[in-house]
MIDOSE-1310 file (N, C-alpha, C; in nm, 2 decimals, decimal comma, always signed):
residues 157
xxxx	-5,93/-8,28/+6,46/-5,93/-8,24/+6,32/-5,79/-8,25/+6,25; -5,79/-8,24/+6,15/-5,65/-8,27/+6,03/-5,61/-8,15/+6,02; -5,49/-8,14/+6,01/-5,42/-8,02/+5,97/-5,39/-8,00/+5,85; -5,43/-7,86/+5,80/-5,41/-7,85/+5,66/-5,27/-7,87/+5,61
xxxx	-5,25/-7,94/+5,42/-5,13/-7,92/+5,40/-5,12/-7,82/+5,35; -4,97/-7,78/+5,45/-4,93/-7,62/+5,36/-4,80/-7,62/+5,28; -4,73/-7,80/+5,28/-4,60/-7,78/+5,21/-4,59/-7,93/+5,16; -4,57/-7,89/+5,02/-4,54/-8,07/+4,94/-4,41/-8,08/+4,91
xxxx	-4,36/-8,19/+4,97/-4,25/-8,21/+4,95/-4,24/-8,28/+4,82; -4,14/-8,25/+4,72/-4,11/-8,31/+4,64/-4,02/-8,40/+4,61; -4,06/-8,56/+4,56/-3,92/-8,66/+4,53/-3,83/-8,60/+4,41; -3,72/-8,63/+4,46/-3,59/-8,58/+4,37/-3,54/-8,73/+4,35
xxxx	-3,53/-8,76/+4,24/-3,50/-8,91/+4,22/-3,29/-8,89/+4,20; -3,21/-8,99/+4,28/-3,10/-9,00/+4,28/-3,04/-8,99/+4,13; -2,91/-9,02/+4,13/-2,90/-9,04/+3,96/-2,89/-9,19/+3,92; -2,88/-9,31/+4,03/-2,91/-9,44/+4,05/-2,99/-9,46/+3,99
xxxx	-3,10/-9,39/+4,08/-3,28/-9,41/+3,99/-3,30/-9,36/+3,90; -3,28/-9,23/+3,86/-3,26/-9,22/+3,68/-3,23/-9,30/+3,59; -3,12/-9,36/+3,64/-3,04/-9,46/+3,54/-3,13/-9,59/+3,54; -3,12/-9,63/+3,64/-3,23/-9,75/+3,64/-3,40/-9,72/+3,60
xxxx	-3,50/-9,59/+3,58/-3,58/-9,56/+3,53/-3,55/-9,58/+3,34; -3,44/-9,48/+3,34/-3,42/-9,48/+3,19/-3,43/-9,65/+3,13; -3,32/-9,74/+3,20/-3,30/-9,89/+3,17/-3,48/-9,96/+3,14; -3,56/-9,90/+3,26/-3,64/-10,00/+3,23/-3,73/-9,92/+3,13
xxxx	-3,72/-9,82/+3,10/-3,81/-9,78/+2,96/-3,74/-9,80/+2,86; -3,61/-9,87/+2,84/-3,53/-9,92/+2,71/-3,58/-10,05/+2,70; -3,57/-10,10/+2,87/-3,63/-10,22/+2,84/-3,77/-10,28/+2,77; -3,84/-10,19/+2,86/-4,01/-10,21/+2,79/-4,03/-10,15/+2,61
xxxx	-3,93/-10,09/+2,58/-3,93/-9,98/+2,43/-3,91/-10,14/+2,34; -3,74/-10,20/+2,40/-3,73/-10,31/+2,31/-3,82/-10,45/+2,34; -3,89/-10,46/+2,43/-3,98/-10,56/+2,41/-4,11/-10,52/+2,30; -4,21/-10,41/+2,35/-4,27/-10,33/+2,22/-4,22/-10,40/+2,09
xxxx	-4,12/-10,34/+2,05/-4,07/-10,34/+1,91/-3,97/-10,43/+1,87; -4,00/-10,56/+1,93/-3,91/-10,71/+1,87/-3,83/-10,68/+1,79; -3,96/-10,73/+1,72/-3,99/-10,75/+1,52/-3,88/-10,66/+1,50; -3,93/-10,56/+1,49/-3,87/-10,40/+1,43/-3,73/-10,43/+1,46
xxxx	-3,67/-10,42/+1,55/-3,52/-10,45/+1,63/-3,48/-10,54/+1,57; -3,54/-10,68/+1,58/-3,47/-10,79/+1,46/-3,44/-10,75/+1,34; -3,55/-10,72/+1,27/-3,55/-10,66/+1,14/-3,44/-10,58/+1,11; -3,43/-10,51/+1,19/-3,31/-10,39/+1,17/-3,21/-10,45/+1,20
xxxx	-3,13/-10,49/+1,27/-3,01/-10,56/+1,30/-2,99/-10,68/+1,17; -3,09/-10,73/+1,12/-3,06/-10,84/+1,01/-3,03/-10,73/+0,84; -3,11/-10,60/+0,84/-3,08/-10,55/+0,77/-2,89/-10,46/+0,76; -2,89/-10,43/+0,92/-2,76/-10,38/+0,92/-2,62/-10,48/+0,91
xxxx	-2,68/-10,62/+0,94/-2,57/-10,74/+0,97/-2,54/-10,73/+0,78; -2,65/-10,74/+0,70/-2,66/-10,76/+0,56/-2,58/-10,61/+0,51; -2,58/-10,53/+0,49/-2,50/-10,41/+0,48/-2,36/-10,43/+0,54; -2,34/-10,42/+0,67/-2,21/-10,46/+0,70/-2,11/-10,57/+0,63
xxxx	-2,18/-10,70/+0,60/-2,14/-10,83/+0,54/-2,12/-10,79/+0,37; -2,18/-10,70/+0,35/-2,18/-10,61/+0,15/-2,04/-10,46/+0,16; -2,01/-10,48/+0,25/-1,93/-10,34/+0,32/-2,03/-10,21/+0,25; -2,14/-10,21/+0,21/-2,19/-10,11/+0,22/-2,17/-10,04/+0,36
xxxx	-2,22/-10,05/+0,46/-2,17/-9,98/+0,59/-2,03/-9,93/+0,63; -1,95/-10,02/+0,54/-1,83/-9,93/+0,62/-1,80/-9,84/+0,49; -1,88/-9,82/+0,35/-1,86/-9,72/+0,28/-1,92/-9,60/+0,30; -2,03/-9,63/+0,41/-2,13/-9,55/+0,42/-2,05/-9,41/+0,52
xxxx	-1,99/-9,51/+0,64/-1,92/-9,48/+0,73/-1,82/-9,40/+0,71; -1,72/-9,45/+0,59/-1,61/-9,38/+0,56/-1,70/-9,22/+0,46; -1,80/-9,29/+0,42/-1,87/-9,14/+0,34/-1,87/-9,03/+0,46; -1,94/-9,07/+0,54/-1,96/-9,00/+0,64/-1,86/-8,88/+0,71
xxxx	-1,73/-8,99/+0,77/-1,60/-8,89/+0,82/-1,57/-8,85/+0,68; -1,58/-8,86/+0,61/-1,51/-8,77/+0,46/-1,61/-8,62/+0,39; -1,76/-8,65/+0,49/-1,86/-8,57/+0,44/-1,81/-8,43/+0,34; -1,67/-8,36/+0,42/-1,67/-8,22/+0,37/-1,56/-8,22/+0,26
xxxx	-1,49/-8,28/+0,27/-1,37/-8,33/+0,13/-1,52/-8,38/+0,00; -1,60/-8,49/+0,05/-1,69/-8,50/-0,05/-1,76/-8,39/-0,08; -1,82/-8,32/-0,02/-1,91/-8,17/-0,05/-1,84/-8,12/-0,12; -1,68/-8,08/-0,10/-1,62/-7,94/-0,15/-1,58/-8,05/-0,32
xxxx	-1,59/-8,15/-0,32/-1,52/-8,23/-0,49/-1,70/-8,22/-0,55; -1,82/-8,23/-0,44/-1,95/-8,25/-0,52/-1,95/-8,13/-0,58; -1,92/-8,00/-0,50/-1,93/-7,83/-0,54/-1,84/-7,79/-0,65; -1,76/-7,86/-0,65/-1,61/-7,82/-0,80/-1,71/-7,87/-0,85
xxxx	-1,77/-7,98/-0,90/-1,79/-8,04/-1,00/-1,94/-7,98/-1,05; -2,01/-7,95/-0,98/-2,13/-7,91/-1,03/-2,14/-7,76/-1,07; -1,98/-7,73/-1,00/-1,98/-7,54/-1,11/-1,88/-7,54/-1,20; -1,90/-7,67/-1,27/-1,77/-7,69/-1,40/-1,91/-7,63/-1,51
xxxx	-1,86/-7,56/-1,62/-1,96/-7,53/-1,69/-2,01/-7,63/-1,74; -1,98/-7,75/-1,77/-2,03/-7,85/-1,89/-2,16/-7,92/-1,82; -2,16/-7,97/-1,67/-2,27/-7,95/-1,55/-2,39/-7,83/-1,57; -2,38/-7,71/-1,53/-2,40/-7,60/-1,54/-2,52/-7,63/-1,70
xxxx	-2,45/-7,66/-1,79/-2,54/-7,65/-1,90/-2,54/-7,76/-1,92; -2,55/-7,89/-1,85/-2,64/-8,02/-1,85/-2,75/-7,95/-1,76; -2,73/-7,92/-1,64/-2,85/-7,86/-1,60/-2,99/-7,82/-1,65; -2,89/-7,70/-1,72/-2,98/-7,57/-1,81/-3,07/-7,65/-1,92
xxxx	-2,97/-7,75/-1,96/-3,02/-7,84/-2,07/-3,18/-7,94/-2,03; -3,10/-7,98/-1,93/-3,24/-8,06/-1,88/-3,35/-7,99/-1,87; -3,35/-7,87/-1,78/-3,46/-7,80/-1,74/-3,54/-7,78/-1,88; -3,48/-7,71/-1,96/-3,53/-7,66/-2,11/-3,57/-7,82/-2,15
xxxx	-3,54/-7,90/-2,20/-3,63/-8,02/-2,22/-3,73/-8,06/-2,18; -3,72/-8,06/-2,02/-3,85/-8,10/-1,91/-3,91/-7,97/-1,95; -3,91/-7,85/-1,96/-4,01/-7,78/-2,02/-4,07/-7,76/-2,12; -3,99/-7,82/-2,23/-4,08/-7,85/-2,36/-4,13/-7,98/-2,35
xxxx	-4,13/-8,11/-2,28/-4,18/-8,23/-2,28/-4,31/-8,17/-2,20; -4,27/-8,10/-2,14/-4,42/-8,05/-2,03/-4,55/-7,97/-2,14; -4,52/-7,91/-2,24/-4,61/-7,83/-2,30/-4,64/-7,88/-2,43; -4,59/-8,06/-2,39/-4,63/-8,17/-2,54/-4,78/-8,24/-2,42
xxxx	-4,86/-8,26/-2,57/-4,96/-8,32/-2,50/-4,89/-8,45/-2,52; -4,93/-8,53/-2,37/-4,90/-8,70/-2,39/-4,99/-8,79/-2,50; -5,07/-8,77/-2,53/-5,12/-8,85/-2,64/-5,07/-8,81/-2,80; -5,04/-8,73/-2,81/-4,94/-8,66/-2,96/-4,81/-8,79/-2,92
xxxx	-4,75/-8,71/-2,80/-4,62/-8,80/-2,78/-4,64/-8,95/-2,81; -4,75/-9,02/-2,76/-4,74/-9,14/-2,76/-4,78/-9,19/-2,86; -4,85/-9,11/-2,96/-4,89/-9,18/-3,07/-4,75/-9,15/-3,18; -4,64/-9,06/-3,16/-4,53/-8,98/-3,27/-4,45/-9,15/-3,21
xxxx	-4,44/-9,13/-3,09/-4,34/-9,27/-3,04/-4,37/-9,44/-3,12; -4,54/-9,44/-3,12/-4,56/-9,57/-3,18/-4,55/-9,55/-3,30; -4,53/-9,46/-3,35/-4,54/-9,45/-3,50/-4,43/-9,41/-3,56; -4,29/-9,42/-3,49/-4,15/-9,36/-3,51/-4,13/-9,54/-3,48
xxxx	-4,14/-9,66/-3,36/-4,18/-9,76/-3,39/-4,18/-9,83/-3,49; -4,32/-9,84/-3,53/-4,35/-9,87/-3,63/-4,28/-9,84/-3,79; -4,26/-9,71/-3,79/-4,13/-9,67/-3,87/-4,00/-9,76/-3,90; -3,96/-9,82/-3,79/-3,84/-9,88/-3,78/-3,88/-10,02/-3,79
xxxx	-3,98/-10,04/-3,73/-3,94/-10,18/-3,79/-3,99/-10,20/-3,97; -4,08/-10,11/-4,03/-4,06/-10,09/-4,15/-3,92/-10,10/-4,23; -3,86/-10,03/-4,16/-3,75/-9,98/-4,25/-3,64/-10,10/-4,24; -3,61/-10,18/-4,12/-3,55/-10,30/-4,12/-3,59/-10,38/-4,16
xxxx	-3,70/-10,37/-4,24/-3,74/-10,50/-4,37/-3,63/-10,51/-4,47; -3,58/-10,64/-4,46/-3,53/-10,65/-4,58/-3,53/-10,63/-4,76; -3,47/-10,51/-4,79/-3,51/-10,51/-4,96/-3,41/-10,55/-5,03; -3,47/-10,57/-5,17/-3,34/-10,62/-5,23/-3,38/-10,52/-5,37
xxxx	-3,46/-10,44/-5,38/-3,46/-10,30/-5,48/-3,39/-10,22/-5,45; -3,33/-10,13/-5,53/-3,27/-10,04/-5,52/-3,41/-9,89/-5,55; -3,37/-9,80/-5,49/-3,47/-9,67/-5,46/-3,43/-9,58/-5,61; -3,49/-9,53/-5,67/-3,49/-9,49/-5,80/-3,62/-9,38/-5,81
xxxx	-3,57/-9,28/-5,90/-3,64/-9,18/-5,88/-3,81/-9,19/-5,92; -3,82/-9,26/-5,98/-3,99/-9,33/-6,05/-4,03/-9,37/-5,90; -3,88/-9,50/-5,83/-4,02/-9,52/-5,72/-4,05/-9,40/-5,60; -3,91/-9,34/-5,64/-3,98/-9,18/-5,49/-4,13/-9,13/-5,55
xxxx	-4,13/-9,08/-5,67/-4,23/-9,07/-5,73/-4,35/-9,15/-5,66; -4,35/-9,27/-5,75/-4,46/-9,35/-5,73/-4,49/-9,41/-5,54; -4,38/-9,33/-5,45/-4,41/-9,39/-5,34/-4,51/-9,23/-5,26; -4,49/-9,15/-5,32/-4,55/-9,04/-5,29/-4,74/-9,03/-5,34
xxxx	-4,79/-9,11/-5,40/-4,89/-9,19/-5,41/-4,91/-9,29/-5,29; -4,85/-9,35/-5,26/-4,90/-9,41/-5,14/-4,95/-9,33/-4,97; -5,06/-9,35/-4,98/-5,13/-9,25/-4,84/-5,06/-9,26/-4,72; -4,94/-9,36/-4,65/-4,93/-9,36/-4,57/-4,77/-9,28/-4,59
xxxx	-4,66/-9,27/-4,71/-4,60/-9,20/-4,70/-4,63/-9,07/-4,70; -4,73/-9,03/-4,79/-4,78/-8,92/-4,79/-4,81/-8,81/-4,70; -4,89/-8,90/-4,61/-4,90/-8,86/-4,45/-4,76/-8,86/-4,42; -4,67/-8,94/-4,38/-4,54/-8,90/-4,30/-4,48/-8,81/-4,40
xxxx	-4,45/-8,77/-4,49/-4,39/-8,67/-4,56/-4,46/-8,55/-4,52; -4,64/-8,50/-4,51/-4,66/-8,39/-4,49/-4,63/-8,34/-4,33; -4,66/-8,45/-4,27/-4,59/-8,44/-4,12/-4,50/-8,39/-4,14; -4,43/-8,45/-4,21/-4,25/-8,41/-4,20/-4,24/-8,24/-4,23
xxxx	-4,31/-8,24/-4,38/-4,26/-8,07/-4,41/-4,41/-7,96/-4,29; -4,48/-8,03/-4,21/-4,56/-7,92/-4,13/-4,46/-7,93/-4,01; -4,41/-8,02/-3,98/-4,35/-8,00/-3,89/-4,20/-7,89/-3,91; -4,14/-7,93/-4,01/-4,02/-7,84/-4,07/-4,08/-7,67/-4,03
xxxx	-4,20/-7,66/-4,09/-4,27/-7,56/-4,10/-4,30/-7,45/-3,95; -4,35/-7,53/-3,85/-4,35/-7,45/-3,73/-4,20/-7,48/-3,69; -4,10/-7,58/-3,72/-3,99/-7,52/-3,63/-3,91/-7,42/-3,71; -3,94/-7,39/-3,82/-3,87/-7,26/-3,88/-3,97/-7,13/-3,81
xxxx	-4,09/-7,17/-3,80/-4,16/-7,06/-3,72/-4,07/-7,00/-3,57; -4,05/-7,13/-3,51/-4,04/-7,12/-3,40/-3,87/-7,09/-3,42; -3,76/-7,09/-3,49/-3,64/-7,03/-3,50/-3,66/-6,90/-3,52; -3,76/-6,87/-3,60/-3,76/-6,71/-3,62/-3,84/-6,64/-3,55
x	-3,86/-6,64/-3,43/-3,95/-6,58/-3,33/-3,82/-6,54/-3,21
């Protein structure tokens, strides 16, 4: 009869075979992934040959000289309230419906190239008059004073 096992020995691989295990899963990793390896080496040769790389490089060992000139600069007040500024914008563009927007845009547009028509009249108070009859100034004039209208709302709130 066989005798039971009562003890497993375990392989301890040298550091030889380590090294030579690791080698050949670099090796099988870069066969796998050619392509990819080519690809990358032609994008880094192209970067290197642009010196983008060695600016990237030199960014790199400079990281904390650049941090501490990115941090002066972005707590200069004039930053500070570009910031502030932007946000307040992007929040009022956000609570414009896009169809108002896009039709105020084609129609500020269209405005201009109106108004780079060449005239050879001069503007005279009969024609303000008489242009205030015409429906389409009409409309942009009432625009004009409804809109005057809620932004004096909206200063006095």
């Amino acid at each position: 009869m066989a005798e039971p096992i009562s003890f497993i020995k375990k392989r301890v691989l040298t550091e030889e075979e380590m090294k030579q295990q690791s080698m050949d899963q670099l090796t099988d990793s870069l066969a796998e992934h050619e392509q990819a390896i080519d690809k990358a080496i032609d994008v880094l040769s192209e970067l290197y040959g642009s010196g983008i790389l060695e600016a990237a490089e030199s960014m790199l060992k400079a990281k904390a000289k650049i941090a501490e000139i990115a941090l002066h600069q972005v707590k200069r007040p004039e930053m500070t309230n570009m910031i502030n500024n932007g946000l307040a914008a992007a929040g009022a563009l956000s609570a414009i419906d896009p169809d108002q927007t896009s039709k105020l845009l084609s129609s500020v547009a269209k405005g201009l190239e109106e108004a780079n028509a060449p005239q050879d009249k001069k503007v005279s108070v009969f024609s303000l008059m008489s242009a205030l009859k015409d429906p389409d100034v009409n409309r942009a004039i009432g625009f004009g004073l409804r809109f005057l209208k809620g932004m004096g709302k909206g200063l006095g709130e």
